[in-house]
C-alpha positions in Angstrom: -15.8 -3.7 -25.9 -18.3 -3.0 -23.2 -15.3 -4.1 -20.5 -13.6 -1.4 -21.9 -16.4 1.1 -22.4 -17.5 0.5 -18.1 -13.6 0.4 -17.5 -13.3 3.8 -18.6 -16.2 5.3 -16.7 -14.8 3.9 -13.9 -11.2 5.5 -14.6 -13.2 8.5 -14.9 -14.8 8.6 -11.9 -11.6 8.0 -9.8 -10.2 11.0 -11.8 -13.2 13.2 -11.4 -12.8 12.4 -7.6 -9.2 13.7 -7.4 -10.0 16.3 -8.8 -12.2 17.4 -6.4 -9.6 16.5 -3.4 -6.9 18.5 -5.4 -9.6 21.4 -5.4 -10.5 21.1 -1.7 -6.0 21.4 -0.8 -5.7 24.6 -3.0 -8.4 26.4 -1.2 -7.1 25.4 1.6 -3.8 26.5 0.3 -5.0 30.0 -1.0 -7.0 30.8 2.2 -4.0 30.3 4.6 -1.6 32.5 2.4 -3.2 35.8 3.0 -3.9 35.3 6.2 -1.6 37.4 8.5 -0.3 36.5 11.9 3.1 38.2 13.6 5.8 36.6 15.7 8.1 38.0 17.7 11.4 37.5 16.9 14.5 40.0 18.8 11.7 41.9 20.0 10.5 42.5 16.5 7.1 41.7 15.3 7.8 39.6 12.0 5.0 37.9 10.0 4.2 34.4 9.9 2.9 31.6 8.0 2.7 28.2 9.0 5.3 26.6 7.0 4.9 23.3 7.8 0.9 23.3 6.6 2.2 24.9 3.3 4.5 22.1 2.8 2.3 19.0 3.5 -0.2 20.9 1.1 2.1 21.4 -1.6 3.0 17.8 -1.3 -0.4 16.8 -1.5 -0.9 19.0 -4.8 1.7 17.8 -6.8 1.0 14.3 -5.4 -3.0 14.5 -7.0 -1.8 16.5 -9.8 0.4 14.1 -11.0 -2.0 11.1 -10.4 -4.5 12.0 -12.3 -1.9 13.1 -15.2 -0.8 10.1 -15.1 -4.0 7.4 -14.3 -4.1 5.5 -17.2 -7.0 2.4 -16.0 -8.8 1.1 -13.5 -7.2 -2.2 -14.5 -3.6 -0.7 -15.1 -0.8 -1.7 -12.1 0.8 1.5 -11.9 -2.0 3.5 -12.0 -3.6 1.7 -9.3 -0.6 1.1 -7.3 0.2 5.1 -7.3 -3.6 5.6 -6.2 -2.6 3.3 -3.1 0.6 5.0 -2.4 -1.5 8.3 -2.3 -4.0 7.4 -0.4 -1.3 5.7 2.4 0.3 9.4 1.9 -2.4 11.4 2.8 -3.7 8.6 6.1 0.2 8.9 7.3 0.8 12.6 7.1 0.1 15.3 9.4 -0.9 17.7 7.1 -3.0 16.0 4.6 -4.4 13.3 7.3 -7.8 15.6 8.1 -8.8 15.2 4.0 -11.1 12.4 3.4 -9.6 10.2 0.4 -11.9 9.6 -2.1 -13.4 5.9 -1.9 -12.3 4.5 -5.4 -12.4 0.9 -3.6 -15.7 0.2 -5.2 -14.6 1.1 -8.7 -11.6 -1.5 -9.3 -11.9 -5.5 -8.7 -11.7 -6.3 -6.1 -8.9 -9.1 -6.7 -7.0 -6.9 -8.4 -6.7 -4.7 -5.5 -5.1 -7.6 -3.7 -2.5 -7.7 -6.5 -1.8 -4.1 -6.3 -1.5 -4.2 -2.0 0.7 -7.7 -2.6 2.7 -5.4 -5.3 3.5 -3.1 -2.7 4.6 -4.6 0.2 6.7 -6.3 -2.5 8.2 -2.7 -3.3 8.8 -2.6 0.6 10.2 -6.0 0.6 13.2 -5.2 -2.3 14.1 -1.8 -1.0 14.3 -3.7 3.2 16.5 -6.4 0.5 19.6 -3.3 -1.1 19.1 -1.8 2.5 20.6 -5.6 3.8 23.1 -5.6 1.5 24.4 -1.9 1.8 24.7 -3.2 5.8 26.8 -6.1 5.2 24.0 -8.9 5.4 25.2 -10.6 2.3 23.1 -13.9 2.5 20.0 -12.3 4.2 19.6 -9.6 1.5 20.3 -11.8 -1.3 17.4 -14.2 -0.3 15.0 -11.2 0.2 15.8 -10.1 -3.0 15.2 -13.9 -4.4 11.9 -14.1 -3.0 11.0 -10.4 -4.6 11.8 -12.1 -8.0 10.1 -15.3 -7.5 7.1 -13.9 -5.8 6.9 -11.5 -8.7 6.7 -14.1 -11.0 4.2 -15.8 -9.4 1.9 -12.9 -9.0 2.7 -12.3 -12.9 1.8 -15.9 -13.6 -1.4 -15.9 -10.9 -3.1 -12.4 -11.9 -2.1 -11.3 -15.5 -1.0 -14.7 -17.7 -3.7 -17.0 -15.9 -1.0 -19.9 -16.3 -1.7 -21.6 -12.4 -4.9 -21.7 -10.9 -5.4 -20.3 -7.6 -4.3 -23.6 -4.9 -1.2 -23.8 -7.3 -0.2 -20.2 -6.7 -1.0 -20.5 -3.3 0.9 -23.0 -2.3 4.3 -21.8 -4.3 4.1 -18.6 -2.5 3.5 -20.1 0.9 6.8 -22.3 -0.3 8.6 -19.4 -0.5 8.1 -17.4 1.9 8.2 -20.2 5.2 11.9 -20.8 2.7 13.2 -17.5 3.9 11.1 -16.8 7.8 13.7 -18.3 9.4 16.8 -16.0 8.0 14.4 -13.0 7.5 12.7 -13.1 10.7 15.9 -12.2 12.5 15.9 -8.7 10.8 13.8 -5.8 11.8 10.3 -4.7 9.5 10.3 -8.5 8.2 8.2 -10.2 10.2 5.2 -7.8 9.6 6.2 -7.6 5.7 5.5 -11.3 5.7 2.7 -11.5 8.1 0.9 -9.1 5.8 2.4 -10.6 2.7 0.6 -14.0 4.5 -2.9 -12.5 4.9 -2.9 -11.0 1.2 -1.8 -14.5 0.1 -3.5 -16.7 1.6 -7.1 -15.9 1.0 -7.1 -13.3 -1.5 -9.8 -11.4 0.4 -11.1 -12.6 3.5 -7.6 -12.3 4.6 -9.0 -8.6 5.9 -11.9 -10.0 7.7 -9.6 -12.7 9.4 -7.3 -9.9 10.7 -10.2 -7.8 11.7 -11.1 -10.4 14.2 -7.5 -11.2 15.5 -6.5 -7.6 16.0 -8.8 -4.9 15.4 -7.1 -3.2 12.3 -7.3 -4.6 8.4 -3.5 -5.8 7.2 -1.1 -4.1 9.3 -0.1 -6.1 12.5 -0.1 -4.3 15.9 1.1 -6.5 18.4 4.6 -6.9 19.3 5.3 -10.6 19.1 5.0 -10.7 15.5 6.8 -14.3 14.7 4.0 -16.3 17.3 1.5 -14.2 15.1 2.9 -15.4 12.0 2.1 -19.0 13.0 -0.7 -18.4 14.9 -2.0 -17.0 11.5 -0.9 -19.7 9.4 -2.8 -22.2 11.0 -6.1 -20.1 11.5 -5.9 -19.2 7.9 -5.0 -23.2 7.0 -8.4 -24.0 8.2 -10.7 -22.0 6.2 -10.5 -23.3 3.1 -13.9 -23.0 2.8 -14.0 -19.6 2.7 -11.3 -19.6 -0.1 -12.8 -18.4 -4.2 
């Protein structure tokens, strides 16, 4: 009961936070609108408004306003994975880039944050999988798509039903994925889906602060010889077991 009663203060906050974000886009919105400037066009003067600003922030409206419609829980997948998918939205696009996010990191577990980023380079993983097989690469796309469903599992196994422990889910995932390197590695945008897949994985948390060191940036590789990375982070990450929960 009191889970539930802190759970929902938390949800609240997040919401209450949007809110405010949504708020700060449609002022924005509502102050460029009026505001006149001319072009010329055929030697004409014609009025104009930036089109491309009124776009990203109707985007960003409709994203928010449908978030928080639609945030159930703090502790709820989809709710969390959308709040993830917003927040990548508004670092990646031109438009919505110079709003700060709102921190809502310190309201869900931390863990469970994991889950959700694992969740979504999954999503990334299965639609790299159709796109294989709409290009011909039968046996490629087939094992993506296997791995999706067994990692899946796993995570449904690991995080929700509590039926392995930790080492056990650990190592069936590592299995699974140095299964399919070698056919997958050959195809472009899979070897930084699995090196990120890896660093979720493998620590559950100080993966970030691992990657931190090697490259600067938290989950997303930057160099360009990926596959060397790949092992070169296996083994680093092999080795601190003692930094494992």
């Amino acid at each position: 009961m009191l889970v539930n009663i802190e759970n929902n203060k938390k949800t609240e906050a997040i919401k209450a936070s949007l809110v405010v974000l949504l708020n700060q886009l449609e002022n924005r919105k509502q102050r460029i609108i009026p505001k006149k400037a001319y072009i010329y066009i055929d030697d004409k003067i014609a009025p104009y408004i930036p089109r491309d600003e009124i776009e990203f922030l109707n985007i960003g409206i409709s994203t928010l306003s449908n978030l928080n419609k639609q945030f159930e829980s703090v502790d709820d997948l989809n709710s969390v994975k959308k709040l993830r998918q917003a927040e990548l939205l508004f670092s990646k696009s031109t438009g919505l880039k110079d709003f700060t996010f709102p921190d809502y990191k310190s309201w869900i577990n931390p863990t469970f944050l994991i889950y959700v980023e694992i969740e979504i380079q999954l999503d990334g993983f299965d639609r790299k999988a159709i796109d294989l097989l709409h290009r011909g690469y039968k046996s490629a796309g087939e094992e993506a798509s296997w791995v999706v469903f067994n990692l899946r599992n796993l995570n449904q196994w690991f995080f929700k039903e509590k039926r392995i422990d930790y080492e056990d889910y650990r190592s069936k995932t590592l299995d699974l994925i140095n299964q399919c390197r070698p056919e997958l590695a050959q195809h472009r945008g899979y070897k930084k889906l699995l090196g990120n897949l890896i660093l979720l994985i493998l620590t559950l948390g100080t993966a970030f602060i691992v990657n931190k060191t090697i490259n600067g940036h938290f989950l997303f590789f930057q160099k360009t010889d990926s596959a060397k990375q790949l092992d070169e982070l296996s083994q680093i990450l092999a080795g601190e077991k003692h930094l494992l929960p």
